[in-house]
N, C-alpha and C positions, 0 to 999 in steps of 0.2 A: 748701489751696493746691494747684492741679493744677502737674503737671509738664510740662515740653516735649511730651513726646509722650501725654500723656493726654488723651483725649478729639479724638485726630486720626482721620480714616477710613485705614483701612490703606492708600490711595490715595495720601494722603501724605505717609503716615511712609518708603513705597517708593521715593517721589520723595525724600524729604529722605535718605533713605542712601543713596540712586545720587549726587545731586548732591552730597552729603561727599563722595563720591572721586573727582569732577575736582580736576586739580591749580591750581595760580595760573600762570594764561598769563604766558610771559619778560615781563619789562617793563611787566606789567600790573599795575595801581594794583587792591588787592581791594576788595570792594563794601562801600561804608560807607551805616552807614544814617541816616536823615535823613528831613527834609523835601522835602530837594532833592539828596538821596545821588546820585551819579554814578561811573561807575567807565567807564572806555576799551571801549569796543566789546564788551563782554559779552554783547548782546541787538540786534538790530535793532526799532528804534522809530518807529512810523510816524506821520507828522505831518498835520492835516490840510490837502488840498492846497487849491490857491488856488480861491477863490472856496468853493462848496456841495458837494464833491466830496469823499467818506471812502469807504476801504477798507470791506470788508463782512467779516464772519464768519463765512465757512463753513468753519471747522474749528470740531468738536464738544467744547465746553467742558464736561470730566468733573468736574467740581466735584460738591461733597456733594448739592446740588438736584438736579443730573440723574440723577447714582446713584440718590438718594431715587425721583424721580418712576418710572426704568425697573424700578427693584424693586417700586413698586405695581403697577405696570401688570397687568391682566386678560390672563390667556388671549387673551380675546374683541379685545383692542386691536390683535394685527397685523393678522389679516383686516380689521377696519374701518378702517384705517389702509388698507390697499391698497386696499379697495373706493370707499374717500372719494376716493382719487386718482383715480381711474379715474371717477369723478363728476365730477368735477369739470373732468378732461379732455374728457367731453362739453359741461358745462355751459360751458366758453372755444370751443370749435365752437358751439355752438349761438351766442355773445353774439357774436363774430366776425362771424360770418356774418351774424346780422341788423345789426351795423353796418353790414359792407360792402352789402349790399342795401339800408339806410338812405340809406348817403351813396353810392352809385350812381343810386337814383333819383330823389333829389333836384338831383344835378347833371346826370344825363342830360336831367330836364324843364326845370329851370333853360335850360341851351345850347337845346332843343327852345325854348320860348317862345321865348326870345331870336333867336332866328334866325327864327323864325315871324314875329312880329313882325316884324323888320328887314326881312324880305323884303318883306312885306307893304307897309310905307312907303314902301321904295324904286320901288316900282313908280309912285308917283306924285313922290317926291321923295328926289334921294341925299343930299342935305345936310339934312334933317329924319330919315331915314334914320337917316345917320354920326351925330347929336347923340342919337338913342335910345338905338344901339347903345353909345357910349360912356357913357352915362349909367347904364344898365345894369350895362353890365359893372364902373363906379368904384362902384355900391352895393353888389355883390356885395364885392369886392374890400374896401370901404369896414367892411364888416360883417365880415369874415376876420380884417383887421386890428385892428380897436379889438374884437374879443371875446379876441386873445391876448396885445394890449399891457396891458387893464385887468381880464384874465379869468384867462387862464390862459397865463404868459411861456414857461414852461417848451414847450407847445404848439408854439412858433415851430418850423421847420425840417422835418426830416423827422421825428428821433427816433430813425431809426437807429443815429450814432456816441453816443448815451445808451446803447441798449440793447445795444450791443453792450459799453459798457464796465461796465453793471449786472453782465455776463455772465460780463465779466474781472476782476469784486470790486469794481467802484468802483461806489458809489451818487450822483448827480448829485439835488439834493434836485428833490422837485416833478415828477421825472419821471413817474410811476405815482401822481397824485393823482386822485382824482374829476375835479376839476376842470378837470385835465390832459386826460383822458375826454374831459369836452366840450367845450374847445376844438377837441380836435384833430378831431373828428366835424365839430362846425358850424364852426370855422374853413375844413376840408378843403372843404366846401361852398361856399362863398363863391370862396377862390382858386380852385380849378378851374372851377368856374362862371363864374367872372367871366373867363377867356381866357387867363390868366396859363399865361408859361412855363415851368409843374412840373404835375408829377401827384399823386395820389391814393394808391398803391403806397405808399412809404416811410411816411405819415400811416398809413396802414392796419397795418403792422407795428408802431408803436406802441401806436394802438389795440388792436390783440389783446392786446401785451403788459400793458399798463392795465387791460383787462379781470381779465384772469389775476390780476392782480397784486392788485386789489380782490377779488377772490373770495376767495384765500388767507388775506386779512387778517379776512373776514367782512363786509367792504362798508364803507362811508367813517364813520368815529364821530363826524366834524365834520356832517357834515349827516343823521345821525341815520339811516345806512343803513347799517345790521350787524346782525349774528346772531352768537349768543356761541356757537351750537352750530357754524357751520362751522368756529371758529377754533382748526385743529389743527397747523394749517401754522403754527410760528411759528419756526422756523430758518431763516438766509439762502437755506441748501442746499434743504429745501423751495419756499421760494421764487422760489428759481433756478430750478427744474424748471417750474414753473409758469406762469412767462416766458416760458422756452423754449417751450413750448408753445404761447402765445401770439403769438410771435413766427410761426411757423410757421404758423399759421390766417392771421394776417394778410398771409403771401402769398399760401396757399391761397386765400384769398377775394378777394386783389387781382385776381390773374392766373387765376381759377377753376384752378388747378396745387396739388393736394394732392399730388403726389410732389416736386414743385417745390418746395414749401413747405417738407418735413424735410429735402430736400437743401440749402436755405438756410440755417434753421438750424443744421444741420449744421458746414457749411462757412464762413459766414459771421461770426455772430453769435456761437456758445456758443466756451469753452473748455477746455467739459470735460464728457465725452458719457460715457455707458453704455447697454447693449443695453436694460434696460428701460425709459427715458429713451427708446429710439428706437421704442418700442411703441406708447406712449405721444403720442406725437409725431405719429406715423404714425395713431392712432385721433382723434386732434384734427383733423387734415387732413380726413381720411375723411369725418369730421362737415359737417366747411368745405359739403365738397364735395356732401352730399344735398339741406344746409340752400339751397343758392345754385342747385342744380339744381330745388329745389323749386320756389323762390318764379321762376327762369326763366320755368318752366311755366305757371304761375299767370299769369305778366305775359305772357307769349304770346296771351293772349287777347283784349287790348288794355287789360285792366285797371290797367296802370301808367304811362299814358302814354307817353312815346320813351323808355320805358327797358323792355329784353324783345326790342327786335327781332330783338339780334347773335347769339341762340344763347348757351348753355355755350362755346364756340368764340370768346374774342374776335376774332380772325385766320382764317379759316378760307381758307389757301391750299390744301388738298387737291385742288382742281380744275386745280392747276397744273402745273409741270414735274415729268412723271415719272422721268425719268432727267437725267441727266449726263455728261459724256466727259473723258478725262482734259488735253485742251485748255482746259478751263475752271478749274483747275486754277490754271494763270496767275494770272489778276483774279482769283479766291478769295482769294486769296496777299494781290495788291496791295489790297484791301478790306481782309483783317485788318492790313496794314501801316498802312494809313490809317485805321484804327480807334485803333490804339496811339499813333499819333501825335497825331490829334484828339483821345484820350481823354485822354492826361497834358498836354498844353495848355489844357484844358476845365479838370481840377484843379488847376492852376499857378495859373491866373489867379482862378478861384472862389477861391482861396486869399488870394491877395493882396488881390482886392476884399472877402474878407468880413472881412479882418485888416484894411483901413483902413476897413470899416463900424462893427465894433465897437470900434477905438480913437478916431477920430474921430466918427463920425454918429451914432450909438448912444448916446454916451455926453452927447449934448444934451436925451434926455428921449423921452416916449412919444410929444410931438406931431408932433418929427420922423421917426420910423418909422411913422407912421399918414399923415404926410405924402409919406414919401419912397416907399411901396406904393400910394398912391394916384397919385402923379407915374406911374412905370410902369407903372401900368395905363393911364393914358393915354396912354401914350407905345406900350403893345402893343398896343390899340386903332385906336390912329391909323394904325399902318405895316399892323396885317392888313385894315385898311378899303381905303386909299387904294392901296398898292402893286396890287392887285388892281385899282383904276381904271384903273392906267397900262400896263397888261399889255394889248397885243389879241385878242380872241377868237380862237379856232380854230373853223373848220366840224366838225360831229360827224363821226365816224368811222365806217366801215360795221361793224357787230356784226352777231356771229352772233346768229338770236333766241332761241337756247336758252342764251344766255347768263344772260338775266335782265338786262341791264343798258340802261339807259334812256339815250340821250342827246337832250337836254341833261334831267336830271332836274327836277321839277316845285319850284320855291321851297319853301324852307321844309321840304324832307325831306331825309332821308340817302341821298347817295348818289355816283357819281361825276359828272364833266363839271357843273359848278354853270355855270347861266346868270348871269352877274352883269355887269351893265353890257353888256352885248351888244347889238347894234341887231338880227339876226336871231335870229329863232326856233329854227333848226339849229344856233345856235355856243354855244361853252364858253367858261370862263374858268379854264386848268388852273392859273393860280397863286390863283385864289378857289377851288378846291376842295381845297385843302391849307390854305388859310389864312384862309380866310371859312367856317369850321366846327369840329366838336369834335374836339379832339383822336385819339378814338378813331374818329372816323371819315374824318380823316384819314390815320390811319396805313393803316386800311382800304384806302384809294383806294390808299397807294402800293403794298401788299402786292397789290393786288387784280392776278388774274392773266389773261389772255388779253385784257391793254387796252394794246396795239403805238401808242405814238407818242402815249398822253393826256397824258406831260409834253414841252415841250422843256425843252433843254438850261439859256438861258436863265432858266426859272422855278424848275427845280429849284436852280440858282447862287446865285439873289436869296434864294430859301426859307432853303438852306443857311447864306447869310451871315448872315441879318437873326434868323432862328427860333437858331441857336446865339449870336449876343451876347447876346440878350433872354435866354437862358436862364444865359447866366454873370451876366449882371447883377440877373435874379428871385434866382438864390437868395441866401442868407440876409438875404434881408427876414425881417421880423417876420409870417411868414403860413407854415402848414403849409403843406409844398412837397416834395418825391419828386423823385427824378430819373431814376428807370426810364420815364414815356413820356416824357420829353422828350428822353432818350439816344437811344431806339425811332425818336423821330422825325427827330433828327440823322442817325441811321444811317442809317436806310431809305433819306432823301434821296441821300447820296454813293452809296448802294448801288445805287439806280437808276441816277443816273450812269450809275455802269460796266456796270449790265447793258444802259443802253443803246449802249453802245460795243461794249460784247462783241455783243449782237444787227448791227451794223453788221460790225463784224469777222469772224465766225462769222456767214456768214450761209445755210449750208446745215442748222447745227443747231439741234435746240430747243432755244429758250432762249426762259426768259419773265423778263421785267424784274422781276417781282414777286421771284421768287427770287432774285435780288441785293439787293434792299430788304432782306427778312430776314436774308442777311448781313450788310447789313451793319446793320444795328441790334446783331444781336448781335456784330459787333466792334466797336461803339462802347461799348456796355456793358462788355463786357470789355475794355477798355483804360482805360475811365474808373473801373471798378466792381472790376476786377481777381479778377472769378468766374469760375467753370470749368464744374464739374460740375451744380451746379445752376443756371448760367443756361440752358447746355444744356437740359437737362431744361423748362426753364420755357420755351425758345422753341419745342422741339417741341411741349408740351403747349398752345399759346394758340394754336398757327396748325396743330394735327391732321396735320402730312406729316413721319412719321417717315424719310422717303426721305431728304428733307435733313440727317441727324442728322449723318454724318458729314463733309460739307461744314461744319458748323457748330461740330462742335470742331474743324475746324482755323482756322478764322477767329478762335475764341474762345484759343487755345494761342499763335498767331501776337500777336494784340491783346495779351494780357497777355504777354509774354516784351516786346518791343516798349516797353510803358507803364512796364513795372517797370525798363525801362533809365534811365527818366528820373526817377519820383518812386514815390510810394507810389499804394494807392487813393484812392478820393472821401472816402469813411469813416473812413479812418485819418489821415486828413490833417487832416479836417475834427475829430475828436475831439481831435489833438493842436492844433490850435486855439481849441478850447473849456476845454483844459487839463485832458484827462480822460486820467489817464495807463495807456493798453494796454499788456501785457505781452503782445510779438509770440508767436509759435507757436516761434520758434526762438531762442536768445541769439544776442546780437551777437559775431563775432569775437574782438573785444579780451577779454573774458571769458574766455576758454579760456585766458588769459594774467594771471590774478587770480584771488585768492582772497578766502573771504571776508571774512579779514582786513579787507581793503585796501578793501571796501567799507563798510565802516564805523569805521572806525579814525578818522572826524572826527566820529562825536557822540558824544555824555554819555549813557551810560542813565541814569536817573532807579531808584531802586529806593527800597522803601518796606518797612519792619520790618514780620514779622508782624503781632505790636500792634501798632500806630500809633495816635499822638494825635489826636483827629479834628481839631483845627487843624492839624498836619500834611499833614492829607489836603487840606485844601484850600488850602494853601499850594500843596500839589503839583499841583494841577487845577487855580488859576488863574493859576501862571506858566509853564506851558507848554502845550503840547496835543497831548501822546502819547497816544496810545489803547491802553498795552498798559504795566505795571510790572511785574521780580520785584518777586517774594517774598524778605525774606533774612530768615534765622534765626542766632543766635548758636551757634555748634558747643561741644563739649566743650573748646575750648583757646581759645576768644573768639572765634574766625576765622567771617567770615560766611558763608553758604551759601546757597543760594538754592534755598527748596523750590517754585519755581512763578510763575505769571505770572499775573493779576487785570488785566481790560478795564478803560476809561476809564468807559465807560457803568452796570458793575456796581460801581463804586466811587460814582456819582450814586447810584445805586437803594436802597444801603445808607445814603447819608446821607440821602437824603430820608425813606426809612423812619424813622429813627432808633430802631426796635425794636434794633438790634441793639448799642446805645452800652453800655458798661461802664465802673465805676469804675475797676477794679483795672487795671495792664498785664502780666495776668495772661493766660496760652491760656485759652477759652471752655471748660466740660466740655459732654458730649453733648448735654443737653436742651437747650440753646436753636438745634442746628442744623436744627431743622423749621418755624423761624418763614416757613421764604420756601418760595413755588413754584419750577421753573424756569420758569414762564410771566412770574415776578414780574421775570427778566433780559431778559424780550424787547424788543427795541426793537421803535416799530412802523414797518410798512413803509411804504417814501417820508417818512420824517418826519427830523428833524435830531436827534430824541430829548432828550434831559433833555439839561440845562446847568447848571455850577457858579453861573450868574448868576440862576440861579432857585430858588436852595435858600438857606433862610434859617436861619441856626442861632444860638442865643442863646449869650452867655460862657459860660454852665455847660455847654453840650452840647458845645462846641468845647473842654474842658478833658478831656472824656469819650474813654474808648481805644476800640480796633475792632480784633476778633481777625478779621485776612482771609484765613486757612487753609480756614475751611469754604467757601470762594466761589469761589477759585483754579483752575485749570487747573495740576493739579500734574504732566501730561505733555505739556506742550508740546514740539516738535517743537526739536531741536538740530543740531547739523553743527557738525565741528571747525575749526579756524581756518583751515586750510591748506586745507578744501576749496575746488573750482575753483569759483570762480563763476557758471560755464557750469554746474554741475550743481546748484547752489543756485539758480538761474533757473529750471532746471526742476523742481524738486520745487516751489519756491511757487508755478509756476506751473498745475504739473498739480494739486498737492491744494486750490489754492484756498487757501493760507492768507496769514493776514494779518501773523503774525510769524514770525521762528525764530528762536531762542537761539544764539548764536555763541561756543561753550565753546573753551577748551585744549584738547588731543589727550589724551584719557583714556591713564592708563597701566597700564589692569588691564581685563581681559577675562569678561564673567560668563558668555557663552555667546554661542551662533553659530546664529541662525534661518539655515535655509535652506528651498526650495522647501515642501519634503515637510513641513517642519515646520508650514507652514500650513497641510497638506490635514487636515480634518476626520477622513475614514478614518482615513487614514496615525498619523493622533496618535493615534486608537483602538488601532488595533492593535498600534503599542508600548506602549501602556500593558498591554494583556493581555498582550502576552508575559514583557513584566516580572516581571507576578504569577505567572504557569504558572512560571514560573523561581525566584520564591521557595520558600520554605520554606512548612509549615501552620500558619497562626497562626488559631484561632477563638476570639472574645473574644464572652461571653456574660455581662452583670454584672459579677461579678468574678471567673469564670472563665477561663483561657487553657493553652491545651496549643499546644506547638511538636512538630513531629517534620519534619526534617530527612531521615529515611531515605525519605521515600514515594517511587519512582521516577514522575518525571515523565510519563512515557509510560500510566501509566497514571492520571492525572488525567483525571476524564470532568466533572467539575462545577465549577463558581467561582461564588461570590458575593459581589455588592457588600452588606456590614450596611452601613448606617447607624446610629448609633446617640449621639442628644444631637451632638457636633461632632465625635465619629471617627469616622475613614474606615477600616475595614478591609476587604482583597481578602484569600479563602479560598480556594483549590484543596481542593476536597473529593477525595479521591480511595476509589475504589472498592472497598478489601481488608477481609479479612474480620478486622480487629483490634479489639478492644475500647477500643483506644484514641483511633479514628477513627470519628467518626460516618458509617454510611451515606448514603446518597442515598436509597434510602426511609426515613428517619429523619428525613431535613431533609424531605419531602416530605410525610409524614404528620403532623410538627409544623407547617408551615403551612398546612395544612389545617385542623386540627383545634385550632390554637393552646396543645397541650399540652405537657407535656413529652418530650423530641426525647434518647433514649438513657438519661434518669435521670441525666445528669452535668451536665448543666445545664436550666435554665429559662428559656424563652424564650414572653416574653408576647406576644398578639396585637398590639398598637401596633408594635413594635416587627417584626414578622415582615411586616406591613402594606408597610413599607419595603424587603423583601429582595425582590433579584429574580434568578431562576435562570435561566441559560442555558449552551447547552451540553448538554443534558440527553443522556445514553445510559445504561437502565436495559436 
């Protein structure tokens, strides 16, 4: 018959004598054990939230397996562990990047035919023309839609406020599936090809993260794409880094912006960074960016059809305004105002429409959402065909020829002044070259610089109105969908505006219209998107004129101060609609005014007795759904205690096992705690993992006990009752964890870590001074001599023996006694492995182990 504490790992027998001496909180009911034991706010327990949405695990569960596994561990395991990461952060560059050049030149050629074509028809017929073009673009559209309603659901939207709340511990299931993969690649294909108002950007930061994310796991074991050798990464926290990672390529490679990319990351997405994490991050980018300047080159040549023309440079205003005066200054101003303003009414209304999409529309089935994306395609179709009918041409403008620019350019190509419907050969149609084209090269036209008077006032208005409803009403259709160029192209629109007002007003200085466009896109983004520093970054690096940089964080500092007055971002707005709950950067106010008490003082912990009857346990798993139970143990005077806390999902793994069932309701002794790996607790990634509803136990297994000591987390993180809640916000929220024990205010003190105490050095060095300050104790066998008189000062040698499980520290000191063995005495006995003065014997095994330092002979 073993005892309480026989056969426990000294891990947590430490836990269970700390936790014996918290006292019973005033007014607190003590923890009873049960089936469905409960005791008043002892523990925060996290439930899971509405819909596919569970907290993640990245605090390191020290239970007996992982001890187990880190004590095997080789030598050889941390280099390869760091070398593998560092593999692998190429290997998400390198997968990135051939995405992003996948679904780039598939929709670059896709728009290319498409308008080839159109153009082509119309030259003999606009109304056989308008019936291609639309026919066209609802197949496209057509195919986007029914691959993410019956393919892959998760796909839908951008993917952003998923990955963003992966990042902030919530796991949203199906996100980072395979199949999630290729929706969102051939989905992204389809919507943007097909005309629709969203981009490609946000789809692409999923993608990379998807990527990542299947790599860590060893590749998808549903459709028979893994390898058991990459799968090393099986910790959330691993995982998480990998994401990141990913996240980060997938701007790199949207907006060709590898600095852009870890400043996104960075700022946007993660919430919780470290410098090698930013190496890391930064060598991912890096990659984006050879892989994407590669295959450029390659398509330069004409080998990839209309995609390759624009340069690494999507934007390339460099030929534009080189200076500025501080009279411009003004409109800079009114552009970031009207950026914050458009941006939080863009989010207001996305808001509401996509909250009466998915309460209403949404919830009539797949036909209606494969119906209601094909309705707006036709309906964006219709307005960028026909408004451009109704617009009259303008005569070409006199250019310089060193410009390169063509007016009117030749059907069917990229470029500015589109002839469309025009009765003469010299006229334009500046609302068909904004809007009877691709996106990207539309932004192009507005960006584009030394072209004085290619829009009016008028077509830039109609643009602005008709291109911003279509885009609050595209998104959250059931179709990957980004909202970086279509912000780009809101913005640019007003931005011209004003730089052509400003060119009227100021009309002695340079000023070119294209450089208000880039304003203002970037304060439409940053009012709507509520970024800073890296969007910065990402508009200098996609339009190459670092001159504008600081014109552009004030527009971007103005837009959000501005946007934050009225709501949140696009993202966070959007995520708290999905019902993905972010833990902000900072606590809320009222916080500073609670503790943690008072945040949990309205639920039941559930706790479960070390032994437990395995009917118990599933009593307990299928009438709630906490993902986290103590541990309680019976103390020396009956009183419960609680040595530790056991996950929802390690309590599955054990019963499905059922290696681990016992007769007796007896603690387990040592041998049966090797039956499990730690790999055998991993959940797998993107997956809902094990369910009480799929483990089948017969009456005699359900009558069987389960010692849950060896499995436990016996140092889960605590904080006393009374702490503020504002600082309990941020400790879960900077370490990433998913629970913490909410104890009484202990009333006894074991010791006081501070700074130094965690410096590595620092602990060295007191520990030697300690020993120089003892006394001589040398134990050899069963040999031992003390001598107290040696003076310190003249101690020139120490050594650590080792010997079977004592530890003895030596100051050998250097006099000439018989009492005291020399320094050549110890030095010639481990040499020579003999015996060291004839007062004792000291074997080679044993000398093997000593090691001298300090030496002055």
């Amino acid at each position: 018959m073993l005892s309480g504490d026989q056969g426990l790992p000294d891990g947590i027998r430490m836990a269970r004598l700390a936790w014996s001496r918290l006292p019973t909180a005033d007014g607190a009911a003590p923890l009873t054990e049960g089936p469905a034991a409960s005791a008043p706010a002892a523990a925060a327990q996290d439930e899971l939230f509405v819909g596919a949405v569970e907290s993640l695990d990245y605090e390191v569960i020290e239970n007996y397996a992982y001890r187990e596994e880190q004590a095997q561990r080789s030598k050889f395991w941390v280099p390869y562990y760091i070398v593998l990461k560092w593999f692998f952060a190429l290997l998400i560059g390198v997968g990135t990047g051939l995405a992003a050049i996948f679904i780039n030149l598939a929709v670059e050629n896709f728009s290319g035919w498409k308008f080839t074509l159109t153009f082509a028809i119309i030259q003999h017929s606009y109304f056989v023309g308008f019936l291609v073009y639309i026919l066209l673009n609802l197949a496209l559209v057509f195919s986007s839609v029914y691959i993410v309603t019956q393919f892959a659901p998760a796909a839908a939207g951008s993917g952003i406020p998923e990955i963003k709340g992966y990042l902030n511990g919530v796991d949203t299931h199906g996100i980072l599936l395979f199949r999630t993969l290729v929706g969102k690649i051939f989905g992204s294909i389809g919507s943007v090809g097909g005309g629709l108002a969203l981009g490609k950007e946000g789809p692409l930061v999923h993608t990379g993260a998807c990527i990542a994310s299947l790599l860590g796991q060893g590749g998808s074991a549903k459709y028979h794409l893994n390898s058991r050798w990459v799968q090393i990464f099986e910790s959330d926290r691993d995982r998480r880094d990998l994401v990141t990672c990913g996240c980060a390529a997938g701007v790199a490679a949207a907006f060709r912006a590898p600095v852009g990319g870890v400043l996104f990351a960075l700022e946007e997405v993660t919430s919780w960074w470290r410098s090698h994490l930013m190496w890391r991050v930064f060598f991912t980018s890096a990659v984006v960016a050879v892989v994407v300047r590669s295959a450029m080159n390659w398509c330069n040549s004409g080998k990839c059809g209309h995609f390759g023309a624009g340069g690494f440079i999507i934007w390339d205003i460099s030929g534009g305004q080189e200076d500025y005066s501080y009279q411009e200054l003004l409109p800079v101003a009114i552009i970031g105002v009207i950026g914050g303003l458009l941006g939080a009414l863009f989010n207001q209304l996305t808001l509401y429409i996509t909250k009466w999409r998915r309460t209403y529309l949404h919830k009539k089935g797949k036909r209606v959402q494969i119906f209601e994306a094909c309705l707006i395609s036709l309906i964006t179709s219709t307005v960028s065909f026909v408004l451009p009918l109704l617009r009259k041409c303008s005569p070409c403008p006199e250019l310089e020829t060193s410009s390169g620019i063509q007016c009117p350019h030749p059907p069917g190509t990229d470029g500015n002044f589109v002839n469309f419907y025009c009765s003469k050969d010299n006229e334009y149609n500046d609302l068909a070259t904004i809007f009877f084209n691709s996106q990207d090269d539309a932004i192009r036209n507005l960006f584009s610089a030394k072209t004085f008077h290619e829009y009016s006032a008028q077509s830039l208005i109609t643009f602005l109105v008709m291109f911003y409803s279509l885009a609050i009403v595209t998104f959250g259709t059931a179709v990957p969908a980004g909202q970086f160029v279509p912000g780009i192209m809101i913005g640019s629109t007003y931005g011209r505006l004003v730089g052509m007002s400003v060119v009227k007003f100021y009309k002695k200085l340079n000023v070119d219209e294209g450089t208000y466009a880039l304003l203002g896109a970037a304060s439409f983004l940053g009012g709507s998107m509520r970024m800073t520093v890296s969007l910065c970054v990402i508009m200098v690096e996609i339009t190459n004129n670092l001159q504008l940089l600081p014109l552009i964080m004030l527009v971007l500092l103005i837009s959000k101060a501005v946007g934050d007055f009225f709501n949140e971002g696009l993202y966070e707005e959007q995520a708290r609609l999905k019902g993905i709950p972010l833990l902000d950067s900072r606590p809320k106010q009222v916080m500073r005014n609670m503790n943690a008490k008072d945040a949990c003082k309205n639920q039941k912990v559930v706790c479960l007795p070390r032994v437990s009857r395995v009917v118990d346990i599933v009593s307990v798993l299928q009438s709630n759904k906490h993902n986290g139970f103590p541990i309680v143990e019976r103390g020396q005077n009956g009183e419960s205690l609680v040595i530790g806390l056991i996950l929802r999902s390690h309590l599955l793994v054990l019963l499905q096992s059922k290696v681990d069932f016992q007769n007796t309701p007896f603690p387990c002794g040592p041998g049966v705690l090797n039956r499990h790996n730690f790999s055998d607790f991993v959940k797998p990634a993107s997956s809902k993992g094990k369910s009480i509803d799929d483990i089948h136990l017969t009456d005699e297994e359900l009558g069987l006990y389960l010692d849950l000591a060896p499995f436990l987390n016996p140092s889960p993180y605590i904080v006393p009752e009374d702490m503020s809640l504002a600082k309990v916000y941020n400790l879960f929220r900077q370490l990433g964890l998913r629970h913490i024990f909410v104890v009484p205010r202990p009333s006894r003190v074991i010791g006081l870590i501070t700074r130094k105490d965690l410096l590595l050095e620092k602990l060295r060095k007191n520990i030697w001074l300690d020993i120089l300050l003892s006394s001589v104790v040398l134990i050899t066998g069963g040999w031992q001599y003390r001598d107290n008189r040696a003076p310190v000062d003249q101690c020139k040698v120490y050594i650590i023996y080792l010997q079977a499980d004592l530890f003895v520290a030596a100051p050998l000191c250097a006099l000439n006694r018989s009492s005291t063995l020399s320094v050549s005495h110890w030095k010639q006995a481990y040499l020579n492995g003999k015996t060291a003065g004839g007062s004792a014997h000291l074997e080679r095994p044993l000398l093997d182990s000593l090691m001298i330092q300090g030496v002055n002979t």
